[in-house]
C-alpha positions in Angstrom: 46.2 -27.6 -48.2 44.9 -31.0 -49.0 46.9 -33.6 -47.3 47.6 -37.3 -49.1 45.7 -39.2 -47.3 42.4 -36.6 -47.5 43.3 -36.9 -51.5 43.6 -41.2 -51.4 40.2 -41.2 -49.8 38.9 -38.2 -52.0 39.8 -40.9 -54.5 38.1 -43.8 -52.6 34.8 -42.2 -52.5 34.9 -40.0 -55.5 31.4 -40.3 -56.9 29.5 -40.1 -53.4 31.4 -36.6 -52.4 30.6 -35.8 -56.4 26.6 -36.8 -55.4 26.7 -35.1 -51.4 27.9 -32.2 -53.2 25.1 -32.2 -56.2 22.3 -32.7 -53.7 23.7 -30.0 -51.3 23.5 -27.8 -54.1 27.1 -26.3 -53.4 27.1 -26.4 -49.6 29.7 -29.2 -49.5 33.3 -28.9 -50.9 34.8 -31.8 -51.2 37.1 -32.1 -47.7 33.7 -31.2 -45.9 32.0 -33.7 -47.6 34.7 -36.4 -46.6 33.9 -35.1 -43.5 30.2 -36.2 -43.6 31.0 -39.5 -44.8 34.1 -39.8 -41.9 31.0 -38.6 -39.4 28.8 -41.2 -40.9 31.0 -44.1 -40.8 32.3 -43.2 -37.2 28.4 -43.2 -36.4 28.8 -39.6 -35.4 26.4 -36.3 -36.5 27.7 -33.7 -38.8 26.9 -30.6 -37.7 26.8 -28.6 -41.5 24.4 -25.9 -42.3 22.5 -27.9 -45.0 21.8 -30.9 -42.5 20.6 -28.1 -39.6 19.0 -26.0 -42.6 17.0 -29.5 -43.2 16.7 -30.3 -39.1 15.3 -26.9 -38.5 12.7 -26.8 -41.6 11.2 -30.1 -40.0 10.9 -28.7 -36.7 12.7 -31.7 -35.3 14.6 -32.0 -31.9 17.8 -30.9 -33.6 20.1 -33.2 -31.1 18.2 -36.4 -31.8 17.3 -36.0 -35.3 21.3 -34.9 -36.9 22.3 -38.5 -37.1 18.8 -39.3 -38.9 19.7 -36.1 -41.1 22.9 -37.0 -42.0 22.5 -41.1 -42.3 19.4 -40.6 -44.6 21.2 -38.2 -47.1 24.6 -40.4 -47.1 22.8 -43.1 -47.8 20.8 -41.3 -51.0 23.7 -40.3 -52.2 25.6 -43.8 -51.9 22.0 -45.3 -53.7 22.4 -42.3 -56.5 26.3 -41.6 -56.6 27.0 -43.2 -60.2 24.1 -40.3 -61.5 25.3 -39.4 -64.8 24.0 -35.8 -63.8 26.8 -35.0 -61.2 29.6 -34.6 -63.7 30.5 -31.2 -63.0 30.8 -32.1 -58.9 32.9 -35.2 -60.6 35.1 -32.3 -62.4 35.4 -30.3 -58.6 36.4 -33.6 -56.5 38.9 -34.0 -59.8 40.8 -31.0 -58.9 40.7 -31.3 -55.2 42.3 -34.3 -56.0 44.9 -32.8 -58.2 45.6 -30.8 -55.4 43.4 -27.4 -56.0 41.0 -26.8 -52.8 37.9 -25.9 -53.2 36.7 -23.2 -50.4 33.5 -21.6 -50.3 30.1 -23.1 -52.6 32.4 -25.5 -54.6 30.3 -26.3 -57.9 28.0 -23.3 -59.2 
């Protein structure tokens, strides 16, 4: 169930869940991409599989380097979120907002 305020900031931030979920290549639905973004502004690490998939390929200290991980790619996605090339996420974060959760891979 997506609650009304998840949906009014699904709405707010529409294009950067569209691009976090274009550059995850599915991992992100659009609530746990709200979450990275909530994480991120709250100065917090998000703990998804894409950012520790990305932490352990670099061999990094995973507890000092998740905040890196997870400010580098919000702020990508904030530089890149009006990417003409993300219109199917657009179409996904459109339904969540209609009220249809996505669960599971949410784009492909």
């Amino acid at each position: 169930m997506i609650y009304d305020k998840d949906k009014e900031l699904l709405k707010r931030y529409r294009h950067l869940i569209a691009a976090l979920i274009a550059y995850s290549i599915g991992y992100f639905t659009p609530l746990a991409a709200l979450q990275a973004i909530k994480d991120y502004k709250n100065n917090k690490p998000n703990f998804c599989e894409w950012f520790l998939d990305i932490a352990w390929k670099r061999g990094t200290n995973i507890d000092e380097d998740f905040l890196t991980i997870n400010r580098n790619i919000i702020r990508a996605a904030i530089k890149y979120r009006h990417n003409c090339s993300f219109r199917l996420a657009l179409d996904v974060v459109d339904k969540n907002i209609a009220g249809y959760e996505s669960l599971g891979a949410s784009w492909f």
